[in-house]
Jmol script that loads the backbone (N, CA, C; Angstrom):
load data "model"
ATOM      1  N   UNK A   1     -15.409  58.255  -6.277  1.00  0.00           N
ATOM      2  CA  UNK A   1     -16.535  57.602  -5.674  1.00  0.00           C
ATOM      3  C   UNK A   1     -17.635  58.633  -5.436  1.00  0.00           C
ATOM      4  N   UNK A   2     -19.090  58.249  -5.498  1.00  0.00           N
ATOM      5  CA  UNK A   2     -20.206  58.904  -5.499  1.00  0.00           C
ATOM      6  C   UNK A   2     -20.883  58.648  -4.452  1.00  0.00           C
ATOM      7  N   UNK A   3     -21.505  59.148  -3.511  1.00  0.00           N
ATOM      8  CA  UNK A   3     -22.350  58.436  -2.770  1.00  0.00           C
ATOM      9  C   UNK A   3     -23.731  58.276  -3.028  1.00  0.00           C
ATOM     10  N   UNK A   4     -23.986  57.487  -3.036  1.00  0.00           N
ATOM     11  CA  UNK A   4     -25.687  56.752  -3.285  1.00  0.00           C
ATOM     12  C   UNK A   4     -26.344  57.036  -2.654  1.00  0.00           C
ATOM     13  N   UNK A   5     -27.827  56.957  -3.082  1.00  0.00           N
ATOM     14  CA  UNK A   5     -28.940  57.437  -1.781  1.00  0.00           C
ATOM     15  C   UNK A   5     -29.162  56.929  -0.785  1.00  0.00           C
ATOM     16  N   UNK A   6     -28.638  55.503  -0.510  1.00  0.00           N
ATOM     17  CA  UNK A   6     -28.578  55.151   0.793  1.00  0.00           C
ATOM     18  C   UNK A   6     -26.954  55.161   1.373  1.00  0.00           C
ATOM     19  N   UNK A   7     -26.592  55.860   1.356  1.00  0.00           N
ATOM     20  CA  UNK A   7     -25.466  56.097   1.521  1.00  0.00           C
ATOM     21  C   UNK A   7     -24.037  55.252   1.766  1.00  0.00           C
ATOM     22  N   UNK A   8     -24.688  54.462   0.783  1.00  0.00           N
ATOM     23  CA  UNK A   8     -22.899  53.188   0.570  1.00  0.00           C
ATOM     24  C   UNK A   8     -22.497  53.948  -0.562  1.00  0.00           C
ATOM     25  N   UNK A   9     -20.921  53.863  -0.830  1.00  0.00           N
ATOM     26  CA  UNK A   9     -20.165  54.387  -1.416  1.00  0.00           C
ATOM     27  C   UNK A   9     -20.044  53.573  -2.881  1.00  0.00           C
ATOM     28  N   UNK A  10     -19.970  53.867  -3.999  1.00  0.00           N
ATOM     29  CA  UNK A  10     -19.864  53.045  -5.493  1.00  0.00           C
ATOM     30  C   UNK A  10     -18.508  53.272  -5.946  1.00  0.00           C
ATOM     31  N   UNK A  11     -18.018  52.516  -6.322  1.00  0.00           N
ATOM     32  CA  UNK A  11     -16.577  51.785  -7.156  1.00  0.00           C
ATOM     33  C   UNK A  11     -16.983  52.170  -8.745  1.00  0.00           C
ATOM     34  N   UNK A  12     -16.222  53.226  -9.219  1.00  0.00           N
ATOM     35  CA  UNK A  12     -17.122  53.999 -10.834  1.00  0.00           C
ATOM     36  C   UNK A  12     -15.921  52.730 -11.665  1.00  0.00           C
ATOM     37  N   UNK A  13     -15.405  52.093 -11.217  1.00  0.00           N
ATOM     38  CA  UNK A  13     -14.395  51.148 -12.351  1.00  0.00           C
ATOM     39  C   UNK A  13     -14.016  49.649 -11.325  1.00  0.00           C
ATOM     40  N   UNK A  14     -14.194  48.708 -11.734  1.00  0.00           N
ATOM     41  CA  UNK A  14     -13.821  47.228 -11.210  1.00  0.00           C
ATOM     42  C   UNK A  14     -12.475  47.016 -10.880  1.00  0.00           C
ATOM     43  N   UNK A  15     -12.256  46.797  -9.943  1.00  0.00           N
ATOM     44  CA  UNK A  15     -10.948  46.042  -9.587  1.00  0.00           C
ATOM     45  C   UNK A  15     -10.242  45.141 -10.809  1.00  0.00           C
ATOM     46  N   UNK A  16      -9.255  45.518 -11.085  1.00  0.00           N
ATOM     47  CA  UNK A  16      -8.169  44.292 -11.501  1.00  0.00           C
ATOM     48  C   UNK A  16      -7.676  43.599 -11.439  1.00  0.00           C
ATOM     49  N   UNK A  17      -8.252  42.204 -11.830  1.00  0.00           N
ATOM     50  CA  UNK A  17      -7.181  40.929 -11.316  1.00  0.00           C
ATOM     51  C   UNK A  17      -5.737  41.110 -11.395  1.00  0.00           C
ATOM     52  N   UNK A  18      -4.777  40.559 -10.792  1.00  0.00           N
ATOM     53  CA  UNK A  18      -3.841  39.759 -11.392  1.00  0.00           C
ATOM     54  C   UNK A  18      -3.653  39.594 -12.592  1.00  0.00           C
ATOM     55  N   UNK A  19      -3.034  38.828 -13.773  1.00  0.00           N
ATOM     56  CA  UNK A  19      -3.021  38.117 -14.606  1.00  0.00           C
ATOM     57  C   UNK A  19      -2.003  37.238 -13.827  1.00  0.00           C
ATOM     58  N   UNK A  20      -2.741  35.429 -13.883  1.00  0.00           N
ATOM     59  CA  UNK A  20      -1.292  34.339 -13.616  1.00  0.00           C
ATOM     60  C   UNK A  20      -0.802  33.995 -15.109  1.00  0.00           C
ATOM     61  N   UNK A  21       0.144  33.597 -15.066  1.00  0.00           N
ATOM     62  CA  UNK A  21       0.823  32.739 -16.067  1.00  0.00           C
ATOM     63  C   UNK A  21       1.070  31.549 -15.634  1.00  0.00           C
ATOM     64  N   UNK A  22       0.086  30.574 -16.549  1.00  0.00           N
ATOM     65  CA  UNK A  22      -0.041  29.378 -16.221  1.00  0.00           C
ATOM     66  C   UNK A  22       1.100  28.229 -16.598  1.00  0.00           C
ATOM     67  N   UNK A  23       1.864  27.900 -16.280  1.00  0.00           N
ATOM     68  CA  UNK A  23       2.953  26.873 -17.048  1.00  0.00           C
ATOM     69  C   UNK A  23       2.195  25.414 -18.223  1.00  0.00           C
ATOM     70  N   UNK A  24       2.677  25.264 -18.771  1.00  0.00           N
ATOM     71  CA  UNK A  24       1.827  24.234 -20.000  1.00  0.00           C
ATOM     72  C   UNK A  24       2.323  22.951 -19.186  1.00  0.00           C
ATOM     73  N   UNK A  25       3.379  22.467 -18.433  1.00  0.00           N
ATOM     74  CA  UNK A  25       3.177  21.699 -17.380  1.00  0.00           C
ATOM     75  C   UNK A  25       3.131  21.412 -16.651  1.00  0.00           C
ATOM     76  N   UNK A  26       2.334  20.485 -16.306  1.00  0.00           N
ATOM     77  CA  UNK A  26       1.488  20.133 -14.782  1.00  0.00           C
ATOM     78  C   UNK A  26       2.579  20.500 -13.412  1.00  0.00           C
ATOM     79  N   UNK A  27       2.208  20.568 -12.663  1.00  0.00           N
ATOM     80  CA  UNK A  27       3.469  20.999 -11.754  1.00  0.00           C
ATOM     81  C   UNK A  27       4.056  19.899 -11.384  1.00  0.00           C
ATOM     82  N   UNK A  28       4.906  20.056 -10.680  1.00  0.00           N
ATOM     83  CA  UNK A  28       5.943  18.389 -10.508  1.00  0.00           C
ATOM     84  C   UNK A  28       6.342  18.522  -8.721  1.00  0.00           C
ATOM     85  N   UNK A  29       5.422  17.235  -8.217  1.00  0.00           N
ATOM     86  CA  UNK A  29       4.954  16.919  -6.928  1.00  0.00           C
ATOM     87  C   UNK A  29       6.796  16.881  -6.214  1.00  0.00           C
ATOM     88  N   UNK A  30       6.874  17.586  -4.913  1.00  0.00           N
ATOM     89  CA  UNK A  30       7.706  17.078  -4.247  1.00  0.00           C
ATOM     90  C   UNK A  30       8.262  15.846  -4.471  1.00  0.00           C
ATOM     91  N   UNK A  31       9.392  15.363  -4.033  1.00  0.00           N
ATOM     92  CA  UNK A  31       9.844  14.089  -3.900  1.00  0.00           C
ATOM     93  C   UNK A  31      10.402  13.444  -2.833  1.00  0.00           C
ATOM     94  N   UNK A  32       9.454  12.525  -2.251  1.00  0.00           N
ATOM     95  CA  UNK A  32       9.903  12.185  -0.864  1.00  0.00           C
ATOM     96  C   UNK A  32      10.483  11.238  -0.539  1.00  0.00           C
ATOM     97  N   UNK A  33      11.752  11.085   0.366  1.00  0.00           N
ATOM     98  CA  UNK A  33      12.425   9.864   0.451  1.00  0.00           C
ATOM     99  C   UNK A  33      12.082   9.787   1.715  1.00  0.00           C
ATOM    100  N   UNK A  34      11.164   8.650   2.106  1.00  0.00           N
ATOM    101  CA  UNK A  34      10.636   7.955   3.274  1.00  0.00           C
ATOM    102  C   UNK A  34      11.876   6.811   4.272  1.00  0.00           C
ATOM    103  N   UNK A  35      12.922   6.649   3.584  1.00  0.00           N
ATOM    104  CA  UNK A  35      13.779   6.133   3.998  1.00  0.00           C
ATOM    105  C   UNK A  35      14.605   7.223   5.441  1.00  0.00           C
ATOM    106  N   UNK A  36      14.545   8.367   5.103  1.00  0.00           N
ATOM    107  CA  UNK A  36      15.246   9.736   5.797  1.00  0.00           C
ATOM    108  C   UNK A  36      14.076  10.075   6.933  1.00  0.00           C
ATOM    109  N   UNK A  37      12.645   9.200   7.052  1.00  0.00           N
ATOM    110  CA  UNK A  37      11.594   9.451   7.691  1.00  0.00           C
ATOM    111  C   UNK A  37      11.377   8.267   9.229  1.00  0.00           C
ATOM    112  N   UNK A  38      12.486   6.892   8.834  1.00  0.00           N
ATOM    113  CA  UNK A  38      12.677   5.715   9.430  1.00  0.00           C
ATOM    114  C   UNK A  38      13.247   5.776  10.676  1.00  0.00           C
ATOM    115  N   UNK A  39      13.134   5.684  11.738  1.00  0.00           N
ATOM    116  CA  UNK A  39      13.982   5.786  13.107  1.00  0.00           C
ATOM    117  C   UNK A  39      14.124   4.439  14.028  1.00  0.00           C
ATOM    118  N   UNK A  40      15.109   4.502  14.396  1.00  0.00           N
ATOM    119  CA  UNK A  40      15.511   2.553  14.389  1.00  0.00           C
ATOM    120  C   UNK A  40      15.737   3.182  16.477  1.00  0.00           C
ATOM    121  N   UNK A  41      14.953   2.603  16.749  1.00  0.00           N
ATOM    122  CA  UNK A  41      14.633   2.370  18.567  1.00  0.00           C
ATOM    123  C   UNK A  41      15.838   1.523  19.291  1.00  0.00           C
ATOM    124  N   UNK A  42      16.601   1.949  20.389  1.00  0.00           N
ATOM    125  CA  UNK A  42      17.321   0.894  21.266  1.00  0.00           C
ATOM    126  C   UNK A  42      16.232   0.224  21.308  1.00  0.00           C
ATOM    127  N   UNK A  43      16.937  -1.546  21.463  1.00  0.00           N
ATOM    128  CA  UNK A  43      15.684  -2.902  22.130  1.00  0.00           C
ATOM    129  C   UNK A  43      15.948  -2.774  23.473  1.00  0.00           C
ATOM    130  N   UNK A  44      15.288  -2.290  24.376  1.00  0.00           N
ATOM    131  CA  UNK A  44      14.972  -2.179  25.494  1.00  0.00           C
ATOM    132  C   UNK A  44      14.286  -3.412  25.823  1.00  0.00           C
ATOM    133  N   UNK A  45      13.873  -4.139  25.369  1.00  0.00           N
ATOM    134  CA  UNK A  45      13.463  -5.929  25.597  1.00  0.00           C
ATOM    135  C   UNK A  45      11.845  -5.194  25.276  1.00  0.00           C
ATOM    136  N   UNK A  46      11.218  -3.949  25.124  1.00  0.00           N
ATOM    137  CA  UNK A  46       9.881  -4.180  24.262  1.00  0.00           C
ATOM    138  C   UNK A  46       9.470  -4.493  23.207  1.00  0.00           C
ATOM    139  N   UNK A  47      10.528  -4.071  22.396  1.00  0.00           N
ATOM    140  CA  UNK A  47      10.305  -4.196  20.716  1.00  0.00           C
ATOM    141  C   UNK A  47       9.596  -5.650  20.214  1.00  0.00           C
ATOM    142  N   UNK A  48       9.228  -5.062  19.589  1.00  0.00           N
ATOM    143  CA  UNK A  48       8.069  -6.501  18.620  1.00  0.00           C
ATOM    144  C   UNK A  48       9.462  -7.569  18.233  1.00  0.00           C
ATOM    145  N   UNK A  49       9.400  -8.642  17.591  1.00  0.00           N
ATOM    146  CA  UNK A  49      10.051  -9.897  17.576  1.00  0.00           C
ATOM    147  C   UNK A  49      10.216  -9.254  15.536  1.00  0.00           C
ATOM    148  N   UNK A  50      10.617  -9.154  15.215  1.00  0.00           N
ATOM    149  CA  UNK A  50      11.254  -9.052  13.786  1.00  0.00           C
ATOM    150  C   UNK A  50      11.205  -7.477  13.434  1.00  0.00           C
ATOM    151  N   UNK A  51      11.709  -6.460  15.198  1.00  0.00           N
ATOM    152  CA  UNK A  51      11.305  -5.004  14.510  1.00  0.00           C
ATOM    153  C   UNK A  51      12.409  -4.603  13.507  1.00  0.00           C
ATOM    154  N   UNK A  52      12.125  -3.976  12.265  1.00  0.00           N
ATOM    155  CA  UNK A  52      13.059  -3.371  12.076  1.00  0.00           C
ATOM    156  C   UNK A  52      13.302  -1.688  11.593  1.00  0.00           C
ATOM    157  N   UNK A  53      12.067  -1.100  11.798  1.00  0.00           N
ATOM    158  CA  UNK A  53      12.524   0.681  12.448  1.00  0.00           C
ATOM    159  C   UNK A  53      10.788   1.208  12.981  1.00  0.00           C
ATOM    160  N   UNK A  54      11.284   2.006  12.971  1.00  0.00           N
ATOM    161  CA  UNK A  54       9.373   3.312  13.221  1.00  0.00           C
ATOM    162  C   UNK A  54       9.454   4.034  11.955  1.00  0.00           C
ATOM    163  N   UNK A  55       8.193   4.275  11.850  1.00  0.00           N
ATOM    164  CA  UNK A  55       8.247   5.407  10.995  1.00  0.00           C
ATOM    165  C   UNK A  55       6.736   6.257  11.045  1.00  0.00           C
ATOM    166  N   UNK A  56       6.732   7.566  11.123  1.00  0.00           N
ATOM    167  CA  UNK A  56       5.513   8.263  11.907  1.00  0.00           C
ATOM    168  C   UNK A  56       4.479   7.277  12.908  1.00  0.00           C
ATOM    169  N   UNK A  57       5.512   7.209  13.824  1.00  0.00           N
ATOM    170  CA  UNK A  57       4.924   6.449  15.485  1.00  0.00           C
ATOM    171  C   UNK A  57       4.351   4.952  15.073  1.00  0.00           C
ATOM    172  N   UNK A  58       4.979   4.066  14.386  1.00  0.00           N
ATOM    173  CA  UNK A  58       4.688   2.866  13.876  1.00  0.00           C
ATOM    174  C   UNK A  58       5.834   2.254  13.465  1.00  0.00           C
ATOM    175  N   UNK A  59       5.597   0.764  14.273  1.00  0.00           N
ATOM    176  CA  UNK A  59       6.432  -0.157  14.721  1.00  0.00           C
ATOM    177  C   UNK A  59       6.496  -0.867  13.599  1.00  0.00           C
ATOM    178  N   UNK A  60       7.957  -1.052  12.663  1.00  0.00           N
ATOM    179  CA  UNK A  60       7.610  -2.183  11.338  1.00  0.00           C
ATOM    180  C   UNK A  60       8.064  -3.042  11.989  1.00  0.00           C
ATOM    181  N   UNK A  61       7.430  -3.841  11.520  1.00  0.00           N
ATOM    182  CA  UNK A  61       8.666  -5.590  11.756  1.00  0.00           C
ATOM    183  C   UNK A  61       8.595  -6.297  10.539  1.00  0.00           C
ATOM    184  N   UNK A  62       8.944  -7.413  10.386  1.00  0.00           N
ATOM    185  CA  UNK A  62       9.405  -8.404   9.821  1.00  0.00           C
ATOM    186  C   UNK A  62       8.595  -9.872   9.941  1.00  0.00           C
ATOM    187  N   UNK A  63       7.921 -10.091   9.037  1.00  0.00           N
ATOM    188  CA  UNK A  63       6.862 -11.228  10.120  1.00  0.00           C
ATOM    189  C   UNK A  63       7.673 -12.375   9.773  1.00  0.00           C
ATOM    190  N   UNK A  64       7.387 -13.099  10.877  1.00  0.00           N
ATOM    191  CA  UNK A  64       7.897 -14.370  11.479  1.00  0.00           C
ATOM    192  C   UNK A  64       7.164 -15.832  11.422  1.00  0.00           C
ATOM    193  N   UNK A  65       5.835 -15.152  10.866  1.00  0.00           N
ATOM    194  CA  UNK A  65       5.165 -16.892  10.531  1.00  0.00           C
ATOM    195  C   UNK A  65       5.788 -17.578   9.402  1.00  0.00           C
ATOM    196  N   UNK A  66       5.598 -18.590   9.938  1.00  0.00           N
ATOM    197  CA  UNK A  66       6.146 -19.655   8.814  1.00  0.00           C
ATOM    198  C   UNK A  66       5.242 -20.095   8.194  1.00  0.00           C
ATOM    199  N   UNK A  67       4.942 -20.038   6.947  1.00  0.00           N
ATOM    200  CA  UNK A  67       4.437 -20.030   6.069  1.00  0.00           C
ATOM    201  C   UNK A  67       3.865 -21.711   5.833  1.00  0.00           C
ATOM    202  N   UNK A  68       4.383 -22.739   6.200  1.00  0.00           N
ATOM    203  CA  UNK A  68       4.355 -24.235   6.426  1.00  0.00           C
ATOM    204  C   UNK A  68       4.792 -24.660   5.217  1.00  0.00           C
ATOM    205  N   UNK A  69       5.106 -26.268   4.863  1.00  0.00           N
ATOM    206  CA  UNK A  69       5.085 -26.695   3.748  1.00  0.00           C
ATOM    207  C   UNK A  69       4.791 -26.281   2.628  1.00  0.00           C
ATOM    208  N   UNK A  70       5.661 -26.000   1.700  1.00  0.00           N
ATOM    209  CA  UNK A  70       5.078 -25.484  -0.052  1.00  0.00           C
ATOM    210  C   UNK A  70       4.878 -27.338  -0.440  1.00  0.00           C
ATOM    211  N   UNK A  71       4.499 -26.804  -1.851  1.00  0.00           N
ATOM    212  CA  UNK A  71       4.178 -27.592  -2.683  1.00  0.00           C
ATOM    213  C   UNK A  71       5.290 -27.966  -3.344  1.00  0.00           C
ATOM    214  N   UNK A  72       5.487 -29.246  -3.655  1.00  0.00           N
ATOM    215  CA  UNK A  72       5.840 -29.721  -4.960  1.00  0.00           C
ATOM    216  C   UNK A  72       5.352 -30.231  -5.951  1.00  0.00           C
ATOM    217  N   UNK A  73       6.219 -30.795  -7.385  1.00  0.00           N
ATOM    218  CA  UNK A  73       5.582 -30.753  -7.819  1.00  0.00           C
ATOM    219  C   UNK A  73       4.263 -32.319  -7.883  1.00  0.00           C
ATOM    220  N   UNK A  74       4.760 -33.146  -7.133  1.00  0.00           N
ATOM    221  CA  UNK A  74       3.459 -33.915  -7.173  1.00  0.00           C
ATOM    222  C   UNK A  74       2.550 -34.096  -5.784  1.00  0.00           C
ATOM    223  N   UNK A  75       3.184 -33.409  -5.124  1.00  0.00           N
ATOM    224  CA  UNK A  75       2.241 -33.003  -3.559  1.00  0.00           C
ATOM    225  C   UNK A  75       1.936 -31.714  -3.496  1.00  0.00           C
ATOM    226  N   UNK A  76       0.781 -31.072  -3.229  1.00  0.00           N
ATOM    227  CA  UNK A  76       0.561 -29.745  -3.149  1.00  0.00           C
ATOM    228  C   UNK A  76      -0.601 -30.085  -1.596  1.00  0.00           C
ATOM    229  N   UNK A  77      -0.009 -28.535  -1.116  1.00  0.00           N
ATOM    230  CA  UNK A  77      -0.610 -28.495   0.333  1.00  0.00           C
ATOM    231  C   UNK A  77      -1.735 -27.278  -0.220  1.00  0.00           C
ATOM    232  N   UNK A  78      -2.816 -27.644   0.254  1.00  0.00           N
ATOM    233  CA  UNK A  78      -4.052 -26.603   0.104  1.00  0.00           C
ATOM    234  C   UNK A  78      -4.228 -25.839   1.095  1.00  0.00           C
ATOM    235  N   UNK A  79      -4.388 -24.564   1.102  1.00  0.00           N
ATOM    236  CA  UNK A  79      -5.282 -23.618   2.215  1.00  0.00           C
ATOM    237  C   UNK A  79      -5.714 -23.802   3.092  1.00  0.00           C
ATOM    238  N   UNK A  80      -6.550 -24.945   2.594  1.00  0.00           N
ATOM    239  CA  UNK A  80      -7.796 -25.604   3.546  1.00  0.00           C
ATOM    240  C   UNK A  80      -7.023 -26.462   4.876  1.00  0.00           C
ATOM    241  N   UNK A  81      -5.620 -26.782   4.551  1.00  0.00           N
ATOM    242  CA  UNK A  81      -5.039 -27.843   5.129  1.00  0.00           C
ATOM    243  C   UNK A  81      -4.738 -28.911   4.980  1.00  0.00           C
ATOM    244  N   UNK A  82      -5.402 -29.725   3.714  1.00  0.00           N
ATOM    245  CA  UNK A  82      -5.275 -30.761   3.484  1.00  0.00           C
ATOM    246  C   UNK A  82      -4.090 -31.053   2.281  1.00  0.00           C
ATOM    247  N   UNK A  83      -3.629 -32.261   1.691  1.00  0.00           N
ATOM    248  CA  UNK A  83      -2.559 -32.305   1.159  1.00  0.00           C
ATOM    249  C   UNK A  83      -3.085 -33.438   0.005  1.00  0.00           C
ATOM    250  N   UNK A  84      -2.638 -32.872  -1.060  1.00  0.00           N
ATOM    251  CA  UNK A  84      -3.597 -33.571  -2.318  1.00  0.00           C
ATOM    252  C   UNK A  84      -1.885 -34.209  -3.442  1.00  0.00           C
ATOM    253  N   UNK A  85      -1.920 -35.507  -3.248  1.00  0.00           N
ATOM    254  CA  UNK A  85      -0.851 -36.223  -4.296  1.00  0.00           C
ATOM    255  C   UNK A  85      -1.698 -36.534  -5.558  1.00  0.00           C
ATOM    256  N   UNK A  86      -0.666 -36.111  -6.661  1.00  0.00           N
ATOM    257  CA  UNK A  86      -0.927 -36.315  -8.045  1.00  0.00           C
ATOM    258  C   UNK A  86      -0.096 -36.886  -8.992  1.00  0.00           C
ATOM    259  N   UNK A  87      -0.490 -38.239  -9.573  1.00  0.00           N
ATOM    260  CA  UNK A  87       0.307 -39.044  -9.885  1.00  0.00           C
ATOM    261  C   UNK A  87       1.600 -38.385 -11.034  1.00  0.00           C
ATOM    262  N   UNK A  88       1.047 -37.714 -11.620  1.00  0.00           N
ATOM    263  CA  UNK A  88       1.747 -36.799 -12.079  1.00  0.00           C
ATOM    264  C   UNK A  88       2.376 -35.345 -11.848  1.00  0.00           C
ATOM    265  N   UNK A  89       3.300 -34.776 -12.735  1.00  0.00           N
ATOM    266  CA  UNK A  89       3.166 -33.543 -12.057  1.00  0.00           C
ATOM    267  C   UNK A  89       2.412 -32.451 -12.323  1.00  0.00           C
ATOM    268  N   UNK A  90       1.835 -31.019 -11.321  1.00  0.00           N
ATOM    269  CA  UNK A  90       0.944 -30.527 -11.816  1.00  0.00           C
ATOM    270  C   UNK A  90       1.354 -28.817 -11.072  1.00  0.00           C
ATOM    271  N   UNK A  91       1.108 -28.031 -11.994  1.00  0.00           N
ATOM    272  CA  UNK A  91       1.543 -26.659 -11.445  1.00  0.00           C
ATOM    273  C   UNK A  91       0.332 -26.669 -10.025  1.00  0.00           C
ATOM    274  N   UNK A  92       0.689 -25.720  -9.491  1.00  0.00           N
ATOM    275  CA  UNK A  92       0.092 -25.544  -7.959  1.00  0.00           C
ATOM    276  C   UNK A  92      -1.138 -24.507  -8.723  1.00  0.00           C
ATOM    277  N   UNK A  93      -2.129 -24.832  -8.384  1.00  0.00           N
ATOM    278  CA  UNK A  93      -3.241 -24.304  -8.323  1.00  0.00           C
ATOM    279  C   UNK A  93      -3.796 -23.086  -7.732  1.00  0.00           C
ATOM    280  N   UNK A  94      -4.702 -22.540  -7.928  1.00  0.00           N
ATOM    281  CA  UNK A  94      -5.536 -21.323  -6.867  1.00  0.00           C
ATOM    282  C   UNK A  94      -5.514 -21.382  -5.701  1.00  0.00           C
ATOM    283  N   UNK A  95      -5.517 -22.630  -5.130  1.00  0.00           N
ATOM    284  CA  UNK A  95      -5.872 -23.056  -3.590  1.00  0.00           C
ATOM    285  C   UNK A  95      -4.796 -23.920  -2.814  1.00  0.00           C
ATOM    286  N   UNK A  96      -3.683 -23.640  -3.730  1.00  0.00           N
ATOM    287  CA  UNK A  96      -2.524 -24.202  -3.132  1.00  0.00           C
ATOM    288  C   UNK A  96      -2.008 -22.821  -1.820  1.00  0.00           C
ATOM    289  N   UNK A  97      -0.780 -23.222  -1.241  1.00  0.00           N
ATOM    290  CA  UNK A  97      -0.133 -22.270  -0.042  1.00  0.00           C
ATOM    291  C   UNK A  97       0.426 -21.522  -1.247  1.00  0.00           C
ATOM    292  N   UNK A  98       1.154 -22.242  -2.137  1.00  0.00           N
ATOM    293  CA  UNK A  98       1.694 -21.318  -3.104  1.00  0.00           C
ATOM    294  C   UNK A  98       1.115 -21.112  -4.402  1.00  0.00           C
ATOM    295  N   UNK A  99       0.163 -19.743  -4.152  1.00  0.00           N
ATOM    296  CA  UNK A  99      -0.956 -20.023  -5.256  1.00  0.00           C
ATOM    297  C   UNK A  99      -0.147 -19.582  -6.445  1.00  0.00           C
ATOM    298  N   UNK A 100      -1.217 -20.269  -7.481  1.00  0.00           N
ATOM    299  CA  UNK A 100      -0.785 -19.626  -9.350  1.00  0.00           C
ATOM    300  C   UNK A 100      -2.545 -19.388  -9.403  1.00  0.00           C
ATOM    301  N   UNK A 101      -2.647 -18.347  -9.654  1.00  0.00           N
ATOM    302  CA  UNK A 101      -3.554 -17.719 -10.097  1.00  0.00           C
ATOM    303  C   UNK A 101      -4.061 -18.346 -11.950  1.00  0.00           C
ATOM    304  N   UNK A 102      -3.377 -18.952 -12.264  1.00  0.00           N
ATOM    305  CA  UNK A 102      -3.256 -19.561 -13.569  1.00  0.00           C
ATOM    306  C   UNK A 102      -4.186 -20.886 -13.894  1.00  0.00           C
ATOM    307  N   UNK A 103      -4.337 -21.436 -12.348  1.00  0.00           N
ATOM    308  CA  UNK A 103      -4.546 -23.339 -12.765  1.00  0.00           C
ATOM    309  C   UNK A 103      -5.621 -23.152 -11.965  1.00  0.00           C
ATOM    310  N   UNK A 104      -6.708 -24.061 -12.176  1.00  0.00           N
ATOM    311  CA  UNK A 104      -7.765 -24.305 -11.278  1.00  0.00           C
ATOM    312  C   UNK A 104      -7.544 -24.852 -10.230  1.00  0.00           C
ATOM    313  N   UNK A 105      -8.006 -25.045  -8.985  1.00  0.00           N
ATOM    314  CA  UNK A 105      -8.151 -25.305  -7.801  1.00  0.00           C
ATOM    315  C   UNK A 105      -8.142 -26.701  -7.895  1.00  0.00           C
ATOM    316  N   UNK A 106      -7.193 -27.270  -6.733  1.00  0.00           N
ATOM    317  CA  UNK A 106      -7.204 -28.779  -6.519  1.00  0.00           C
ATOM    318  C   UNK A 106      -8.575 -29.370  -5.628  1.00  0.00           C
ATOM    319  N   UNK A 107      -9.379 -30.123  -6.210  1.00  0.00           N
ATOM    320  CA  UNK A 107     -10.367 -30.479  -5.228  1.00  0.00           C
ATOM    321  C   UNK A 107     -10.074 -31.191  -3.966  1.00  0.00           C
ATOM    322  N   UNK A 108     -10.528 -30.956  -2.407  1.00  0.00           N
ATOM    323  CA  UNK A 108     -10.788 -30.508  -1.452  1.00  0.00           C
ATOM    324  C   UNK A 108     -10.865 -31.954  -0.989  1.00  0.00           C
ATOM    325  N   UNK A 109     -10.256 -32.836  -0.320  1.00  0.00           N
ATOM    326  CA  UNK A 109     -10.725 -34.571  -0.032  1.00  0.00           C
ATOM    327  C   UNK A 109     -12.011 -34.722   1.012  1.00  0.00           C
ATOM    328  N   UNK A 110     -11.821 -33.389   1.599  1.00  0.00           N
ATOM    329  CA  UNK A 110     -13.207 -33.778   2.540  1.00  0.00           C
ATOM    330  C   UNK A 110     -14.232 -33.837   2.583  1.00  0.00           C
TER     331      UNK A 110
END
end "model"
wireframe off; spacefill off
backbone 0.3
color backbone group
């Protein structure tokens, strides 16, 4: 090293990296089993109504609504609430409880 006229010191050759060696594949992510992460609470009479464990400070449950009447195939119950008979039979529609994304929407009686 030389000292300069303002007197900081000079590096007469560059530092050397490393060399990495890069692997040709991608690296391969942990693997987590979230099941080993689940912790099941005594019911102390708080627990939610269909709990069935925690998992990072969150209560799962099980939901409990009832879903109401499905469709058959010549009565279909709509979304809306209302209940549409077809003299024939007819796959359940967009706007049925049990939708098919497939059939157009049953029109609406109201």
């Amino acid at each position: 090293m030389t000292d300069v006229p303002s007197g900081l010191p000079t590096v007469d050759s560059t530092p050397s990296s490393p060399e990495i060696d890069m692997a040709d594949a991608p690296p391969i992510p942990p693997t987590v089993n979230l099941a080993t992460e689940i912790q099941f609470e005594d019911d102390d009479g708080t627990l939610p109504t269909g709990y069935v464990g925690t998992w990072r400070s969150i209560r799962l449950t099980i939901s409990s609504n009832n879903p109401g009447p499905q469709c058959s195939s010549k009565v279909h119950h709509l979304t809306c609430g209302h209940v549409v008979s077809t003299s024939q039979a007819a796959p359940c529609g967009i706007n049925c409880r049990r939708k098919d994304l497939s059939y157009a929407e049953f029109s609406c009686p109201s």
